[in-house]
N, C-alpha and C positions, 0 to 999 in steps of 0.2 A: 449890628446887622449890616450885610454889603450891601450897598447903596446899586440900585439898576437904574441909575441914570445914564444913558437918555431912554436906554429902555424902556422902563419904567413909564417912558410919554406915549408908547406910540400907541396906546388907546386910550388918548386925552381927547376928548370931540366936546366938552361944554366948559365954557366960561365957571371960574371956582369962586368969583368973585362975591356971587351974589349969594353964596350957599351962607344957610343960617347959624350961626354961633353955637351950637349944645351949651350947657348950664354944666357941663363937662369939660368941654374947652376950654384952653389957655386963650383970651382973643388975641394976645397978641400976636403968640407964636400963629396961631393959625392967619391973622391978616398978614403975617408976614410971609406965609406960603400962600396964601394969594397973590399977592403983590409978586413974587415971582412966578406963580402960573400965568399970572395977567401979562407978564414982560414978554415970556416965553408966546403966549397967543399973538403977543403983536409982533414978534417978530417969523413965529415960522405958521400960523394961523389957527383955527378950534382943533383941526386936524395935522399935528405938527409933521406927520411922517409924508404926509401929502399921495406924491403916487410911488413914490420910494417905497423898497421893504419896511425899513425901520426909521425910525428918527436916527439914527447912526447914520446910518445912508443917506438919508437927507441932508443931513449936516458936514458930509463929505464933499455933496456932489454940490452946496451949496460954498463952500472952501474953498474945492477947485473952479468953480467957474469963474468966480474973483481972481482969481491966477490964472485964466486964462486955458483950464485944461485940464482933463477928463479923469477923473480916477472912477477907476474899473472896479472899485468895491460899490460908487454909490450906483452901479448901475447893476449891482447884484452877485457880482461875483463874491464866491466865498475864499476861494484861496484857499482849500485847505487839504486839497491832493485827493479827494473825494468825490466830491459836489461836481457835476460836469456844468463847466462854465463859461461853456461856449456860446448859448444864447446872450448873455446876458454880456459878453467880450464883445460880439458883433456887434451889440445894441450900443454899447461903447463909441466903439468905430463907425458905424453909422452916423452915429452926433457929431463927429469930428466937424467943426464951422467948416467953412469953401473957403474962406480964407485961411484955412488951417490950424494946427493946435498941437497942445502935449497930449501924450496917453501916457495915462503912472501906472504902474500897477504895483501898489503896496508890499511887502512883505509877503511871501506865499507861495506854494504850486497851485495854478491851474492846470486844472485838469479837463483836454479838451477833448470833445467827443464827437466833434464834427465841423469840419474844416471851417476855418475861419478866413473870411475873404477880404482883405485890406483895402481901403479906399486906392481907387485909381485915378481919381479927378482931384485930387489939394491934395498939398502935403502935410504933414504931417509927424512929430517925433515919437515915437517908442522908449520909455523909460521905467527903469526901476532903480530897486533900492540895492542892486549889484546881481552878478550874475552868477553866487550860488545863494543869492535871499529869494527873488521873483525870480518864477520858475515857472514857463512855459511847459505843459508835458502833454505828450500825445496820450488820449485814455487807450486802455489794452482794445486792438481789433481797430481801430481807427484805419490802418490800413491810408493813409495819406499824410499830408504835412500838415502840421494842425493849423501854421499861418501861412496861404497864401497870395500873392501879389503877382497878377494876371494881367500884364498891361500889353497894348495893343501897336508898338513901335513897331516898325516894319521894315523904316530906313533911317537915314540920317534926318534927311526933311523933317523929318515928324517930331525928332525929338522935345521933348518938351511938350507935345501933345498931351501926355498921360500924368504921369504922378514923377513931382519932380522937388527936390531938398527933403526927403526923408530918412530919417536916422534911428538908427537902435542901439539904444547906450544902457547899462548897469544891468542886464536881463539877461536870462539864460535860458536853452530851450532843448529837450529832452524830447528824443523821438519815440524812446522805449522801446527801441527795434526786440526787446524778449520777446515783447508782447504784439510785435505788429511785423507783418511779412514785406510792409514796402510804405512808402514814403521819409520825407527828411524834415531836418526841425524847422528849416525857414525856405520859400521857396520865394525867389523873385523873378519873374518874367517880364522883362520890358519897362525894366528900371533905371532910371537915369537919376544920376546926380543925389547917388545915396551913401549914408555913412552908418557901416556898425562897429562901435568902439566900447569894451570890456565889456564883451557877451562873453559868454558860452556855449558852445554846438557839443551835445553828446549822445550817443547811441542813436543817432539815426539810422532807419536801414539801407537808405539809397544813397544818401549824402549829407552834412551837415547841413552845410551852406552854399542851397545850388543858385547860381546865377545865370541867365537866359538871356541873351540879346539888352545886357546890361554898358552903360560905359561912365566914363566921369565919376568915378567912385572911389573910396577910399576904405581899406578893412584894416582896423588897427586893435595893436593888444587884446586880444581875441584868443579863447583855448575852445579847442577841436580835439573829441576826446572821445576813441571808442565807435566811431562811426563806419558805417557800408559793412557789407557781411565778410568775410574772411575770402582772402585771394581776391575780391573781387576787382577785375581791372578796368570795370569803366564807368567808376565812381570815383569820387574823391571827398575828403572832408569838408574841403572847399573844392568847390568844380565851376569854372569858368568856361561855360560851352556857346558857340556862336559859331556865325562864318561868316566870310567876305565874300565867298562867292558866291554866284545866283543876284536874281534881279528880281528884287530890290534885295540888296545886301542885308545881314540879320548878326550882323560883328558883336562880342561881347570885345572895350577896348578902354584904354586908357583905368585901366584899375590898378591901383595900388595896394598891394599885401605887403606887412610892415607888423613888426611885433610880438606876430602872433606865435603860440603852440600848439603842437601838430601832435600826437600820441596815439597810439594801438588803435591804428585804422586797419581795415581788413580790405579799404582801397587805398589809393596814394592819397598824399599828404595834398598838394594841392597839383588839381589838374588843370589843365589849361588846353581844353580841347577847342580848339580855331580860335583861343582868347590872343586880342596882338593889341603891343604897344601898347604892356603893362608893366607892373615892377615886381617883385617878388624879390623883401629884403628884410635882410636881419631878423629871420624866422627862427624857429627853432625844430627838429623834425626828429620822432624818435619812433622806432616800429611801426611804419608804415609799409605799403608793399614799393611802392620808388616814392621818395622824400616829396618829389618834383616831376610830375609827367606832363610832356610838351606834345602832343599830336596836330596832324594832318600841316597842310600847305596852308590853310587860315590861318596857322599860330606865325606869327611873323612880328620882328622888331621887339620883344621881351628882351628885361632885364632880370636874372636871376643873381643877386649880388648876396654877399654877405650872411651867408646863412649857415646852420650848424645842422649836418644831418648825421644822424646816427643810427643803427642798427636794422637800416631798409632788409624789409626781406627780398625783394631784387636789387634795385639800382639804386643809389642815392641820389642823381640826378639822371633821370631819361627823355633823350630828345628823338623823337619819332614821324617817320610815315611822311616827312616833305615839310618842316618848319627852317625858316630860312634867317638868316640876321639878330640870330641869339647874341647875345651879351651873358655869358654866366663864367663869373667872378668872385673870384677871393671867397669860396665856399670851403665850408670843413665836410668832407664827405668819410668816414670811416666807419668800418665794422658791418659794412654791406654785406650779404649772404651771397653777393657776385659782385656788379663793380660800382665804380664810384662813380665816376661821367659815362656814359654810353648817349653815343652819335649814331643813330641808323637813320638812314638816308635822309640828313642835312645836310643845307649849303651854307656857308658863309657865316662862319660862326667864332664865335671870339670866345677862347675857352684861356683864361691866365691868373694868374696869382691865386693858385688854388692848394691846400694840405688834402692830399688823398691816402690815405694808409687804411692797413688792415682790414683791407675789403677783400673778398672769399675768391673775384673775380681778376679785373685790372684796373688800375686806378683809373686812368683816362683810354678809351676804346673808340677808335672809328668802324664803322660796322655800314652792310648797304653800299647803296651810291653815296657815302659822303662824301664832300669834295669843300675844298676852299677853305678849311679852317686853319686859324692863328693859335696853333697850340701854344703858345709862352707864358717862362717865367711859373711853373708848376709845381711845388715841391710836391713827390708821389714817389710811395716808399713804402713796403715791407707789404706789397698786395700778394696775394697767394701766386694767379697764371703769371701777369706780367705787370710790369710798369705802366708805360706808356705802349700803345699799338694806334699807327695810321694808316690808312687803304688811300686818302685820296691824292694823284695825281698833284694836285695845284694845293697841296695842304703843309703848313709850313709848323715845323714843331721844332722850336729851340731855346734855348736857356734852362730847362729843366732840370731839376735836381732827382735824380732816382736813387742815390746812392743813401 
């Protein structure tokens, strides 16, 4: 017979010690199962499950707290893509000590039913056991992001007011956009000095991984998959949205995107709407609607280096609407449905050591007021309209290989 241990304990409430012998009993075997009910009371008490679900749960949450950090089953989640477990996820988060701690989340989808609201006063890490094992999922109708982080920076000053060294490693998180009209799998507003490394972002509907008046970050080896609705252009898998302007400034800045994969977004790959003096390198970008979108006069001082874009349904890389002192380099842009680099109305931008081929459009395109660019050093070849095309005035385009 299979043994339901610890099961089996959690309506143990009296001492077995003192129970009388039958004339049927083995005594020893039975003092010998006393003798381990008696170990078992003295260490988890009459009551071994206490205020946990189960003795399993107990003995979880009793595991982690000797390590220093929360596992999300002993505070009731089930994990098992069913059970909505978002009460019992917040009560998690909740417990997080003020001087901070791990969250684990075991093997599993949760499945979450109402938004879950991340500590903004300590930090805090987010971990699992990889990110297609623990699996974050928004429940059907949820209609919002099932984790979000709502912090209250406003300016520079402040930084460090809110929630500051928090990280999300080995987790995945599932928006179910079939079943849900809007939100995204992780939302962080007003986050500083955060790292998520080998998650997962998929089927969101607004955006993977949105970022709000974020800086001092870093997003590494990360797949983004399937997220924002089709065509949509002011989303992205990752979306870096902020500004410089206005008072007190609200910049998303200094973020570094690194490693990651970009796949069948129905917005662009990663957008970077007023995000400055960031990185964006050695990505990888495949059916998106532009690889790379750069918007408004906020977006300023990016570096877009070393990345592989492939079969944008518009641009492989687009810079838009007044961003100024781009760096974007040595990218492989091909098989765009139009073109490979497109400049509308940018200044002063450094566009060289780049392979542009077989894009629908032209490989490298000034377009708008752009003005001031350093086109060099470009191999760009066999685009359908043209090669290379520049509008501006003070724009300097030489050493290219178009042949």
């Amino acid at each position: 017979m299979a043994s339901l241990y610890p099961g089996a304990l959690d309506a143990l409430t009296k001492n077995k010690a003192d129970a009388t012998v039958a004339a049927t009993d083995h005594p020893a075997h039975h003092n010998d199962l006393a003798d381990a009910v008696n170990k078992i009371e003295a260490e988890l008490g009459v009551l071994p499950k206490g205020t946990a679900a189960s003795v399993a749960a107990r003995l979880a949450l009793l595991q982690t707290a000797t390590a220093g950090s929360i596992n999300m089953k002993g505070y009731g989640a089930v994990g098992n893509g069913i059970t909505n477990d978002a009460a019992a996820i917040q009560a998690g988060f909740n417990a997080v000590p003020a001087g901070g701690g791990m969250v684990y989340f075991p093997p599993g989808t949760y499945r979450i039913g109402a938004q879950v609201n991340l500590p903004t006063d300590r930090p805090f890490r987010v971990t699992g056991d990889g990110m297609f094992s623990s699996i974050i999922k928004a429940a059907d109708g949820l209609e919002l992001s099932p984790f979000r982080y709502n912090g209250t920076r406003n300016s520079d000053s402040s930084i460090g007011a809110a929630m500051d060294w928090i990280s999300f490693t080995d987790i995945g998180f599932d928006g179910n956009k079939a079943n849900n009209a809007a939100g995204s799998c992780l939302e962080l507003r007003g986050a500083d000095y955060f790292v998520v490394d080998r998650c997962a972002f998929v089927q969101g509907n607004d955006h993977g991984l949105y970022v709000y008046q974020g800086n001092d970050a870093h997003v590494f080896n990360s797949f983004f998959h399937g997220n924002c609705t089709l065509s949509n252009q002011t989303h992205g898998q990752l979306t870096l949205d902020g500004a410089i302007t206005g008072s007190p400034p609200v910049d998303t800045h200094d973020i570094s995107v690194m490693g990651c994969s970009f796949e069948n977004s129905g917005g662009h790959g990663v957008y970077c709407k007023g995000a400055n003096e960031s990185t964006i390198q050695g990505n990888n970008f495949w059916d998106c609607s532009n690889g790379v979108r750069v918007e408004t006069v906020d977006a300023t001082d990016l570096t877009i280096i070393g990345n592989v874009i492939e079969a944008s349904r518009n641009h492989g890389i687009s810079a838009t609407t007044g961003p100024s002192y781009l760096t974007i380099s040595a990218n492989i842009c091909k098989g765009s449905v139009a073109d490979g680099i497109r400049l509308t109305s940018v200044l002063d931008c450094v566009v060289t050591g780049h392979v542009c081929r077989d894009n629908g459009g032209t490989g490298i395109v000034e377009s708008g007021t752009t003005d001031r660019s350093l086109i060099v050093g470009n191999k760009v070849r066999t685009n359908t309209t043209a090669q290379i095309t520049t509008i501006g005035a003070g724009t300097v385009s030489a050493n290219n290989g178009t042949a």
